[in-house]
C-alpha positions, 0 to 999 in steps of 0.5 A: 272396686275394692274387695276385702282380702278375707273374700277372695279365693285362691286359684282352683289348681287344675291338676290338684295341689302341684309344683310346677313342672320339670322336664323328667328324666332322662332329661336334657336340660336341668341336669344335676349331677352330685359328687359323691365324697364318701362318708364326710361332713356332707355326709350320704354317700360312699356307701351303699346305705348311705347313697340309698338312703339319700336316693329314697329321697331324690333319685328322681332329681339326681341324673349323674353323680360323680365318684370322687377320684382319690376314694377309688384308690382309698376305699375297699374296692367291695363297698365302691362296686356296691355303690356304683351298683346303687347308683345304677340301681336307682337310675342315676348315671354314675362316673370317676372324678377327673383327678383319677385321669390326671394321677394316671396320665403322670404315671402312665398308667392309664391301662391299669386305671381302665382295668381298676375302672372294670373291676369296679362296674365304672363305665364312664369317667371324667377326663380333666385338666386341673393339675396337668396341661394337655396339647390338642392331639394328647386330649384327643388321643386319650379320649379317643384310647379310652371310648376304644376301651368301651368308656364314656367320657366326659369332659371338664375344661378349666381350672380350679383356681383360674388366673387368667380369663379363659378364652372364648375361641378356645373353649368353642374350639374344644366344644366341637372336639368333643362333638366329633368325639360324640361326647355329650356335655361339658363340665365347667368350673365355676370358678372361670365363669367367674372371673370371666363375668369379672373381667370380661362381661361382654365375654360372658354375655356372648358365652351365655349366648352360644349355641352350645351353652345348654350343653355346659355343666356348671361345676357350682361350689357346695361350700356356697350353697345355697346363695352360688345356686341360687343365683345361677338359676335367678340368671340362667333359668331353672333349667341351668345345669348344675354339677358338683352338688352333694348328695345331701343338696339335691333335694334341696337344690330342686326345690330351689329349681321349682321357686321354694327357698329363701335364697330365691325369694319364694319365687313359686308365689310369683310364678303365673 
């Protein structure tokens, strides 16, 4: 039977008007983490203000962020202290970007970056590989020096500007590393999935169906948001974890999570 549009009414909403639900923090899947590159063209953060101000917004969506590792070299070590602190404030995780590791492992000064790590309340950073080349043992035993020294780490596998496809035996390999290691999740660059999903689909199939994908943090690219987001969460769920995110996008990016948003083609009116 036919019924004109102009009588029917919406669903009455059980809990009032809502949008659908997100594990709460501390959460284990969702998780976004930002990068903080201070007071730039993305603007918020580096300071104190500017990380409150963007905090009063979307604390409640931010889990981790990232300080951009040059800044904790360039900037006056009273403001970084004072934004480490917001961070925690607000409960948000806060860790040093990777490249710090990498300067530090060159010089051989990876005392000195411990002791620069102190002084400014850091107790967590990201150990990468994207400008040096570690074997198995150096990984481990750097890992290993820094945990000794109290510090949480984590890890980021791969390399911004792949050239060839990574190796699935090899990313499993150092996934159960960081197990033993007790390290939680894995930070990985986009940019590999990329071209693995390019060149060896079928690789990225079974990539998407290993036991510990749900433990990847997927390093997204802020210079294609929303249309890289956006697609990650159409094929991975809104549950996919999702890293290098401004502090400007967070909020926006949770919108994208819940269906809101062009880019997802408001899927929040298709969902039951």
């Amino acid at each position: 039977m036919h019924t004109d549009a102009s009588t029917q009414q919406p669903p009455t909403p059980a809990k009032g008007l809502c949008l659908p639900e997100r594990d709460a923090k501390p959460r284990q899947r969702g998780i976004t983490s930002v990068i903080d590159w201070g007071p730039d063209t993305f603007g918020w953060g580096g300071s104190a203000a500017g990380i409150r101000n963007a905090l009063d917004c979307a604390a409640e969506y931010v889990d981790y962020a990232k300080i951009f590792a040059p800044n904790l070299l360039l900037m006056p070590e009273g403001t970084l202290r004072a934004a480490v602190a917001c961070y925690r404030d607000f409960g948000v995780s806060v860790y040093a970007g990777g490249v710090l590791f990498e300067y530090a492992w060159i010089r051989n000064e990876l005392e000195s970056m411990i002791r620069l790590l102190q002084r400014l309340g850091l107790d967590a950073l990201e150990v990468s590989e994207n400008c040096i080349s570690l074997t198995r043992d150096q990984r481990l035993g750097a890992i290993e020096q820094l945990q000794r020294r109290g510090l949480k780490v984590v890890y980021e596998y791969g390399a911004k500007d792949p050239k060839q496809p990574m190796e699935l035996g090899e990313l499993d390999a150092v996934m159960l590393d960081l197990r033993r290691l007790g390290i939680e999740y894995l930070t990985l660059e986009q940019s590999e999935l990329d071209l693995l999903a390019a060149e060896r689909p079928a690789d990225m199939q079974a990539l998407k169906r290993s036991d510990w994908f749900g433990r990847v943090l997927i390093e997204a690219d802020p210079y294609r948001f929303p249309q890289q987001h956006a697609q990650m969460i159409q094929e991975l769920g809104s549950h996919v974890n999702l890293a290098n995110v401004t502090l400007g996008q967070a909020l926006r990016l949770e919108g994208l999570r819940r269906g809101i948003g062009r880019a997802v083609g408001y899927s929040i009116f298709s969902q039951g």
